[in-house]
C-alpha positions as CSV (number, residue, x, y, z in Angstrom):
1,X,113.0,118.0,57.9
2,X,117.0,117.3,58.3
3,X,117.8,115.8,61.9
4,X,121.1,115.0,63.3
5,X,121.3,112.3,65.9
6,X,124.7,113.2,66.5
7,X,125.0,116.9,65.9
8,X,128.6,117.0,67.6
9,X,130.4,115.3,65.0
10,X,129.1,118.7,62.9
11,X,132.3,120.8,64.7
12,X,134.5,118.3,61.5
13,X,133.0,121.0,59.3
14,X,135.4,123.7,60.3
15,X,137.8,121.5,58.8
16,X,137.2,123.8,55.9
17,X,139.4,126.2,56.3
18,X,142.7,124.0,55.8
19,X,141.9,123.9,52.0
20,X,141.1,127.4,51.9
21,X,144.4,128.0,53.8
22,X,145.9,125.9,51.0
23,X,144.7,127.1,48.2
24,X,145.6,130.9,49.5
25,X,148.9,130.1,50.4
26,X,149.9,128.2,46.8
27,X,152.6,129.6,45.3
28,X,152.9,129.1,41.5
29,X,156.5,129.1,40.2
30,X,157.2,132.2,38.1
31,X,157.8,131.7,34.3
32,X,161.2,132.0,33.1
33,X,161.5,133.8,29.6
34,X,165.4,133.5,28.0
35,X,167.0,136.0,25.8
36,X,170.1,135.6,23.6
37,X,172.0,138.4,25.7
38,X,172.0,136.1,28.8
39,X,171.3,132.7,27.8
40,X,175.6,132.3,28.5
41,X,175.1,133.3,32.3
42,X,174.7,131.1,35.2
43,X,171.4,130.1,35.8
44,X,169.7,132.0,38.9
45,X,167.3,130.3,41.1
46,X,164.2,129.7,40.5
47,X,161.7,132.6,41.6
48,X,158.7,132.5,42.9
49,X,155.3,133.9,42.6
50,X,152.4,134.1,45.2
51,X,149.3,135.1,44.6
52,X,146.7,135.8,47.1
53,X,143.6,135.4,44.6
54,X,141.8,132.1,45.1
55,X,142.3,130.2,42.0
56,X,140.6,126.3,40.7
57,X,137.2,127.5,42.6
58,X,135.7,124.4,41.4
59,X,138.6,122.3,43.3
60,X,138.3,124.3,46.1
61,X,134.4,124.2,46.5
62,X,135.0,119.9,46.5
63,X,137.8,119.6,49.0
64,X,135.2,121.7,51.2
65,X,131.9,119.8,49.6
66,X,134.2,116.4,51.0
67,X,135.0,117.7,54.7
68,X,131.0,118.8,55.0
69,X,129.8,115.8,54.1
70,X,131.8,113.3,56.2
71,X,130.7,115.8,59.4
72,X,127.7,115.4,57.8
73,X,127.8,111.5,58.0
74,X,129.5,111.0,61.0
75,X,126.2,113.0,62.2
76,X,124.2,110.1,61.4
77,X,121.4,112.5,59.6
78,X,117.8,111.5,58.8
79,X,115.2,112.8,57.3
80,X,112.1,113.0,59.5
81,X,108.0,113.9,58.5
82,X,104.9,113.8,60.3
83,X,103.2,110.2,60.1
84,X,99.9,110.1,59.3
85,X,97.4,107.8,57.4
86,X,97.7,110.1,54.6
87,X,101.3,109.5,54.3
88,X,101.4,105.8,54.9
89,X,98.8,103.4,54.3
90,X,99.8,101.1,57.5
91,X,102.7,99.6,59.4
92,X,103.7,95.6,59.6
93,X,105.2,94.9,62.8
94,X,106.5,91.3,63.0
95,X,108.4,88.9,64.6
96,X,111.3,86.6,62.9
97,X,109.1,83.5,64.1
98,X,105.6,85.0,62.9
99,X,106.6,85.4,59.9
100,X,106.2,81.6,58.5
101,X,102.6,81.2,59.9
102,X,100.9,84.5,58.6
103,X,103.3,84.6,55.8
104,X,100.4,84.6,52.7
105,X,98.9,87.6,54.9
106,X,102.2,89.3,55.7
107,X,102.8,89.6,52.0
108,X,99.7,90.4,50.5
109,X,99.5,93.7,52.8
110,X,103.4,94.7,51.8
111,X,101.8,94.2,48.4
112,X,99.2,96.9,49.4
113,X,101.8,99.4,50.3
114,X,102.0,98.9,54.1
115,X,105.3,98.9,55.8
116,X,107.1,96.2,57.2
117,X,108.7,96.9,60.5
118,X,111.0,94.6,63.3
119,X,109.6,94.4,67.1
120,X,112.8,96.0,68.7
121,X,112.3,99.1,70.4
122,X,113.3,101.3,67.6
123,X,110.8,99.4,65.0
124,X,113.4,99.2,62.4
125,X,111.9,100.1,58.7
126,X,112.8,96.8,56.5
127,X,112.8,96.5,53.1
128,X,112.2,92.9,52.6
129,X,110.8,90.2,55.3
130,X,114.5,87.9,55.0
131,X,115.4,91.4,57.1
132,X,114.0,90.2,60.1
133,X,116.4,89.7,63.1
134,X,116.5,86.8,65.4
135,X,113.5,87.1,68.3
136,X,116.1,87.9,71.1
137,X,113.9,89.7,73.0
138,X,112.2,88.9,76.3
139,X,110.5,92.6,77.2
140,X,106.8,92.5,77.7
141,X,104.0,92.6,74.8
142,X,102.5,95.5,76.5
143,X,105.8,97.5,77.3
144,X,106.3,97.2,73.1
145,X,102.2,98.4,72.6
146,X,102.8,101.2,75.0
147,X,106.3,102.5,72.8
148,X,104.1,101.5,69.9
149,X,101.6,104.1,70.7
150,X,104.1,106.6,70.9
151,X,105.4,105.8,67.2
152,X,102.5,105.9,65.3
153,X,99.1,108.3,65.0
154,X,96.2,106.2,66.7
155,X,94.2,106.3,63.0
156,X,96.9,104.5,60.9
157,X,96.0,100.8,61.1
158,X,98.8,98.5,62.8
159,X,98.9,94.9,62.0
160,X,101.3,93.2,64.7
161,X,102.2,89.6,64.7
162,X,103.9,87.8,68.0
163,X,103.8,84.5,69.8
164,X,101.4,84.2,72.9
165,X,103.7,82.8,75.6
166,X,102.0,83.9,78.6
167,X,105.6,84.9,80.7
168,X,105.3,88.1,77.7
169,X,102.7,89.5,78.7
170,X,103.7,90.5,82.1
171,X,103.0,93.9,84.0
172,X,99.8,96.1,83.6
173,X,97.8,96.3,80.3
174,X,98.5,99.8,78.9
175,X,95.7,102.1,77.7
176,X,96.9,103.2,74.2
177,X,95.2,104.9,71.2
178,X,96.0,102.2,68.4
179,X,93.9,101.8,65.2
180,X,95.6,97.6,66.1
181,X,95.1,93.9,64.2
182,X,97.0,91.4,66.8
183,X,97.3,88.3,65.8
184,X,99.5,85.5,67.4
185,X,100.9,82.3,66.7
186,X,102.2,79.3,68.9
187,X,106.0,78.7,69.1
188,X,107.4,75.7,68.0
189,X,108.8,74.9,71.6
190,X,105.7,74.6,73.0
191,X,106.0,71.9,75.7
192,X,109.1,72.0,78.5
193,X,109.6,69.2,80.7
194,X,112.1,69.9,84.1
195,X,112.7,68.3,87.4
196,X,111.6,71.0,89.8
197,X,112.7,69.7,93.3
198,X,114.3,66.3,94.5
199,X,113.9,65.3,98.5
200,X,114.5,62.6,101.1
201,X,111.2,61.1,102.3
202,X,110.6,59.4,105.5
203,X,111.5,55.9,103.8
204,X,114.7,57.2,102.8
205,X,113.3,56.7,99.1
206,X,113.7,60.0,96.6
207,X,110.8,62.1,96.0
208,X,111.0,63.8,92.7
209,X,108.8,66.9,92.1
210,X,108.4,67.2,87.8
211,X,107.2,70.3,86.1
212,X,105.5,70.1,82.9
213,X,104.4,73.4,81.2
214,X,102.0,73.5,78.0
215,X,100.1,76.6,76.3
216,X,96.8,75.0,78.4
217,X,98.8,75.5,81.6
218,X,101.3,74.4,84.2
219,X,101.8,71.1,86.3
220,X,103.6,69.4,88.5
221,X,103.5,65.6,88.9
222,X,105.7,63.7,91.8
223,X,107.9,60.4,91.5
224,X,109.5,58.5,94.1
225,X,112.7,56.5,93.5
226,X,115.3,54.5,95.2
227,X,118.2,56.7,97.0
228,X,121.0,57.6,94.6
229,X,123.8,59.6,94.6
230,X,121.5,63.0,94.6
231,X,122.1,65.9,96.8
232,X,119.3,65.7,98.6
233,X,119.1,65.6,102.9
234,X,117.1,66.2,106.2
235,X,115.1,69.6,106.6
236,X,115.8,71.2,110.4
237,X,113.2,73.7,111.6
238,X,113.3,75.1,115.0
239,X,110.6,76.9,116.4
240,X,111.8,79.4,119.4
241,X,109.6,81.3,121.4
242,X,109.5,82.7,125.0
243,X,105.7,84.4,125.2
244,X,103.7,83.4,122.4
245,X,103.3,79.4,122.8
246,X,99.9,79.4,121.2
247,X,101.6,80.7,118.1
248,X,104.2,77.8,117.9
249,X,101.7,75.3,118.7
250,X,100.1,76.3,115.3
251,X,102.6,77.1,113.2
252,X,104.2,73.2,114.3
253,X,100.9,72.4,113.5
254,X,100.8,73.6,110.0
255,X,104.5,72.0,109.4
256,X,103.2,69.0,110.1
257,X,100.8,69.1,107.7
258,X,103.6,69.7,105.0
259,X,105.3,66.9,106.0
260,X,102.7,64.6,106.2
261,X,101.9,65.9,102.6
262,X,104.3,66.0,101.1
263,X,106.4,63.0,103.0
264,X,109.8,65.0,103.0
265,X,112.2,63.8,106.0
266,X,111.7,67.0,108.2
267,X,112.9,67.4,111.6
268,X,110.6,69.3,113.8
269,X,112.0,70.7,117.1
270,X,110.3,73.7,119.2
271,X,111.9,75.3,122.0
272,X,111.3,77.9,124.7
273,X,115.0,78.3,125.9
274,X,117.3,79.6,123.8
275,X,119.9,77.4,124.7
276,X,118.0,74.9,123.5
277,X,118.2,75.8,119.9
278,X,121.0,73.4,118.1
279,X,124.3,75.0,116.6
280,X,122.6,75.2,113.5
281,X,119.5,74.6,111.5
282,X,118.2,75.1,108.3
283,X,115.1,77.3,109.4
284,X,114.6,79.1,112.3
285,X,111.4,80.8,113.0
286,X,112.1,83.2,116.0
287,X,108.6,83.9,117.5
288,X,110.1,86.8,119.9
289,X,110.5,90.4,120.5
290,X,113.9,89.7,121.4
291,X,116.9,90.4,119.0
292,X,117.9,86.7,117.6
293,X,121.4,86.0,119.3
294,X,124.2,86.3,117.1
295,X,126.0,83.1,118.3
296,X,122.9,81.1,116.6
297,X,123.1,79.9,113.0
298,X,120.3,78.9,110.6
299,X,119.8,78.7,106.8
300,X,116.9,81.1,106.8
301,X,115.5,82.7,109.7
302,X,112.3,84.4,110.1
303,X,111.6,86.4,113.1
304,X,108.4,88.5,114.5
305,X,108.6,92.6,113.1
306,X,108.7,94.8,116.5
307,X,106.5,97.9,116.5
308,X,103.1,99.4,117.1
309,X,100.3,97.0,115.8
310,X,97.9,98.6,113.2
311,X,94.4,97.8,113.1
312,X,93.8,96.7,109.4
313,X,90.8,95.1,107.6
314,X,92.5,92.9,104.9
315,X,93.1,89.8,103.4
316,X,96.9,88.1,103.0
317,X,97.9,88.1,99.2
318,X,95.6,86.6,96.9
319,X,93.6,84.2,99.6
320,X,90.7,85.0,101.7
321,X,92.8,85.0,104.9
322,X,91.7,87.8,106.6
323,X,94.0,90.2,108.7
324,X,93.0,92.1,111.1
325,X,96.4,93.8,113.0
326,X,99.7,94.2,111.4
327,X,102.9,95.5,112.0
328,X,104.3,98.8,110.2
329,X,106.7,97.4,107.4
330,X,110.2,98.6,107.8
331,X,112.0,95.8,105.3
332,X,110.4,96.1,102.2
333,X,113.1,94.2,100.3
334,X,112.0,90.5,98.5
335,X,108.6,90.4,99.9
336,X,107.0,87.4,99.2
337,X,103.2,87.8,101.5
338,X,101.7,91.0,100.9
339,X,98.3,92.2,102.7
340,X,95.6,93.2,99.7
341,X,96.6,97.1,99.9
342,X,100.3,95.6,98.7
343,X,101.9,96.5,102.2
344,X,104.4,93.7,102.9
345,X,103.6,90.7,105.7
346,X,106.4,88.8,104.8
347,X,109.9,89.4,104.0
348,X,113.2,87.8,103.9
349,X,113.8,88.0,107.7
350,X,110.5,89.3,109.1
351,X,106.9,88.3,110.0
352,X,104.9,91.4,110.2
353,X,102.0,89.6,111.8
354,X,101.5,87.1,114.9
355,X,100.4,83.7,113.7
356,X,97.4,84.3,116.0
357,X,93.5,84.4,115.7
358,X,93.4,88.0,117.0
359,X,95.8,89.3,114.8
360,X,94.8,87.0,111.3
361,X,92.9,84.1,110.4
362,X,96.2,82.1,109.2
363,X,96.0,79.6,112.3
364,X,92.5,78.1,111.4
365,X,92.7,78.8,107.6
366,X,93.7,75.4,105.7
367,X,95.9,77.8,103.2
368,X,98.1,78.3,105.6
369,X,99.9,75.2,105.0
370,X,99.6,75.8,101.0
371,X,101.7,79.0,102.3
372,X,104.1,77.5,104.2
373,X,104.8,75.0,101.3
374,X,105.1,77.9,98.8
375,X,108.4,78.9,101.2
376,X,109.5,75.5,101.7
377,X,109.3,74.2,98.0
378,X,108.9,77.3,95.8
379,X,107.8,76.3,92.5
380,X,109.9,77.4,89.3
381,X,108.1,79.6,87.4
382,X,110.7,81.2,85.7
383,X,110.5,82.4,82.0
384,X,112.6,79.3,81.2
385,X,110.1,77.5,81.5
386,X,107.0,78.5,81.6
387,X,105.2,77.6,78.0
388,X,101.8,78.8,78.8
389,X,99.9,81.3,76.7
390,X,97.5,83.9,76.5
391,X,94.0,83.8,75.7
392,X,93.1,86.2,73.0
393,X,90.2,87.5,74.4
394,X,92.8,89.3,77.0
395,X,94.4,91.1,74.1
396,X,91.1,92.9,73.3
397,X,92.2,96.7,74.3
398,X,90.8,99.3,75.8
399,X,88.5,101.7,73.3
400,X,90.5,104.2,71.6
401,X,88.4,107.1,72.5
402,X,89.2,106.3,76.8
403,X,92.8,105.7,75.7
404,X,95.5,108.6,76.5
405,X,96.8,110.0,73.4
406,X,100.7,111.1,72.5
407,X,100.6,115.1,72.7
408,X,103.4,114.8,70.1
409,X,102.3,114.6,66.9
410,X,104.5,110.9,65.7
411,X,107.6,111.0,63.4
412,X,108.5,108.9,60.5
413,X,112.7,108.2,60.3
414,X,114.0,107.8,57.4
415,X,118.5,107.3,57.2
416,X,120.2,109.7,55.1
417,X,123.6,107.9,55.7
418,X,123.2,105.8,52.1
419,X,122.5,108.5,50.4
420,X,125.5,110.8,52.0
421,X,127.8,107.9,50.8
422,X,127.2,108.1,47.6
423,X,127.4,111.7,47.1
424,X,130.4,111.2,48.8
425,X,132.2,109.1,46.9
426,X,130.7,111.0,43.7
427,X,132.3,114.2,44.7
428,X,135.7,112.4,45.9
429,X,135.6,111.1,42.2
430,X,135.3,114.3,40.8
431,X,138.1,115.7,42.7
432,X,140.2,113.8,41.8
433,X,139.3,113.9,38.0
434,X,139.8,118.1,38.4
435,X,142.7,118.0,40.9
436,X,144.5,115.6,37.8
437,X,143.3,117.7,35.5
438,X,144.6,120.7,37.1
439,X,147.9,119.0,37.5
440,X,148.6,118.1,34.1
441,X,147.6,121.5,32.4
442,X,150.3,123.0,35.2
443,X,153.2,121.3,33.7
C-alpha cells in the first residue's frame, strides 16, 4: 500500500490547473488566404483566433503527469506491506565494526535471501554490506531490541551482530517477542589507560590514582611522585554541629579513616560555634536543624534534611547498612545514596538521615568510609572509558511466549522516491519531444 511521509507537499498538485489554464486560453493565429482583388491593399493586422476546445491532449496530460509527480516526490512516498516470514526469509542487522569478524557468516546468509539492515533506529534496508555507516551510536543494546521488536513479526528469525562493551547495555533488559541469533564481537580498542585523580599527600609527595579498564573489568592502581607543577592542594572539611556531637564524633571518625587510607593532605576541623567555622572551606557538613548562615562559604556543603522522621526497615544503596528512620525526601535532584525502595538519603545538599545508631547502622558499619570516599574521590566511570563487556550468558532473553507482543501487525518500507525520478525524467523527456513536435508542425 502507497504511504506518504510527507502528505503536505501533495497541495503542489493543484498546480494543475495553470497548464489547463494555458492550454484553454491559447490563441492560434487565424490563417490569412490572399486573393488577386486585394493583394494591392495595405496589409491589415494580423487576426486572431481563440478557441476554447482543449487541443494537444497528449501535451496537456504530461505538463499535468510532471506537476503530480514532483508533489508526488517531494511527498517522500513508500510502498509499505505486512512483514512476515512468508515474505522475507530473515533480517541482518549489523554493525560497521561487526562486519569484518562474522563476515564469512554475514555473507553466506545474504546469499540465502536474508536482508541486510544498519543498527540506527530506522534499520535502514541496504543493498550491499560497503553500505554500512560509521558506528556513531552510543544508545543502549536493549533500547535498539525493544524498537527491534516493534519492526519485525516475533517468528521471522533476526540475526544481530554488535560489540559487547558493557557501558551499552545500560537500563532494564526488555521483554520482547524475537525469533533472535546475537552474536558479538570485541572492539579493537579494547584496553584504556587514564589518570583518574592526582592529590597532595601528607609528605607533600603526589599521589596518582590510574584507571585501567579491560573487557575482564575495571582497576585502579596508585603512584606516588615527587611534587610538580600539578594542580593539586589541601582538602578543608569542617564539621559544624550544635546538638548532635555524637554524630560528628563519628563522621570525624570515618574521615580519618580516608585519610589515613588514602594519605591525602586533609585538614580536619569540627566546631560547635558557628563563628568558629573559617571564611571558607572546601566541605562543610552542617549537622544542624538550623538554616546554614549565608555569610559562610564552602565548596560543597551537606547539611541534615528537617522534617518528620519515618520509621523504615531498609538498607542504604547496594550495602547491607541497615536504616531504620529517615527523613521525607524533598530534593530529589542528583542523588547519589538511595535507601533499597529507591527513596533518596543523599543529595547534593542534603542528608536525609542522622549519622546515628538509632536512626542507621552507618556509624559502626566499616562501609561507611568506602562511602565517604565514593564522595570524596568519585571514580570515572564514564562511557569514555569504561572497556568492559558483557558476558553472553546475560544476553539470553526472556521466552518468547512470556514476552509482550506488538498489537500492530509490523510493516516492511520500501522508497518509491528512485523510482518517481525516473518516471520523471521519462515523462519530462517526452514533453519535450511532443511540445517540439507540436511546435514545428505549427509553423
Amino acid at each position: 500500500m502507497l504511504h506518504l511521509l510527507q502528505p503536505i507537499w501533495m497541495t503542489l498538485a493543484t498546480g494543475i490547473a495553470v497548464p489547463v489554464f494555458i492550454h484553454l486560453w491559447h490563441r492560434r493565429p487565424g490563417k490569412v488566404l490572399r486573393i488577386s482583388s486585394v493583394q494591392l491593399l495595405a496589409a491589415s493586422s494580423v487576426r486572431h483566433a481563440r478557441s476554447w476546445r482543449v487541443s494537444d491532449w497528449w501535451l496537456l496530460l504530461l505538463r499535468c503527469l510532471l506537476i503530480v509527480l514532483l508533489a508526488l516526490l517531494l511527498s517522500q512516498p513508500v510502498w509499505r506491506k505486512p512483514l512476515t516470514a512468508r515474505t522475507v526469509k530473515g533480517w541482518v542487522v549489523t554493525e560497521q565494526a561487526a562486519y569484518p569478524p562474522f563476515r564469512h557468516q554475514i555473507d553466506s546468509l545474504l546469499r540465502q535471501g536474508f536482508q541486510l539492515h544498519a543498527t540506527d533506529t530506522a534499520f535502514t534496508h541496504l543493498r550491499r554490506p560497503d553500505e554500512l555507516p560509521p558506528d556513531t551510536s552510543a544508545a543502549s543494546y536493549w533500547q535498539l531490541l525493544q524498537t527491534l521488536s516493534h519492526k519485525v513479526p516475533a517468528d521471522l528469525p533476526v540475526y544481530l551482530f554488535t560489540g559487547n562493551r558493557l557501558a551499552r547495555f545500560s537500563g532494564p533488559m526488555p521483554a520482547v517477542a524475537l525469533t533472535l541469533h546475537w552474536q558479538t564481537m570485541t572492539p579493537a580498542d579494547s584496553v584504556d589507560n587514564w589518570n583518574d585523580y592526582t592529590y597532595l599527600l601528607e609528605n607533600d609527595s603526589l599521589r596518582i590514582r590510574k584507571g585501567r579498564s579491560t573487557p575482564s573489568g575495571t582497576v585502579f592502581s596508585y603512584h606516588d611522585t615527587q611534587r610538580g607543577n600539578s594542580d593539586t592542594a589541601t582538602l578543608y572539611y569542617t564539621i559544624y554541629t550544635d546538638k548532635y556531637p555524637e554524630d560528628a564524633r563519628y563522621l570525624e571518625a570515618a574521615l580519618k579513616a580516608v585519610r589515613q587510607y588514602t594519605h591525602r593532605k586533609i585538614s580536619l576541623l569540627s566546631v560547635r560555634q558557628a563563628t568558629a567555622i573559617p571564611a571558607s572551606q572546601d566541605w562543610l557538613w552542617w549537622l544542624s536543624d538550623s538554616p546554614v548562615p549565608a555569610n559562610i562559604k564552602a565548596g560543597r556543603t551537606i547539611r541534615y534534611a528537617t522534617g518528620t522522621p519515618q520509621t523504615v526497615a531498609a538498607t542504604i544503596g547496594n550495602t547491607y547498612i541497615r536504616l531504620f528512620r529517615r527523613l521525607p525526601a524533598t530534593d530529589t535532584a542528583g542523588a547519589m545514596w538511595r535507601d533499597s525502595y529507591g527513596n533518596p538519603l543523599l543529595t547534593k545538599d542534603n542528608l536525609y538521615t542522622h549519622i546515628d545508631p538509632t536512626w542507621n547502622e552507618l556509624p559502626w558499619s566499616g562501609e561507611f568510609p568506602e562511602k565517604l570516599l565514593e564522595l570524596t574521590l568519585p571514580a570515572t566511570w564514564d562511557k569514555q572509558h569504561d572497556r568492559r563487556s558483557i558476558d553472553t550468558r546475560q544476553l539470553a532473553l526472556p521466552a518468547p511466549a512470556a514476552a509482550v507482543k506488538p498489537a500492530v501487525l509490523p510493516q516492511q518500507e520500501t522508497s518509491l522516491e528512485k523510482t518517481v525520478w525516473i518516471i520523471l525524467f521519462l515523462a519530462f523527456c517526452v514533453e519535450r519531444y511532443l511540445s517540439s513536435k507540436t511546435a514545428v508542425k505549427s509553423e
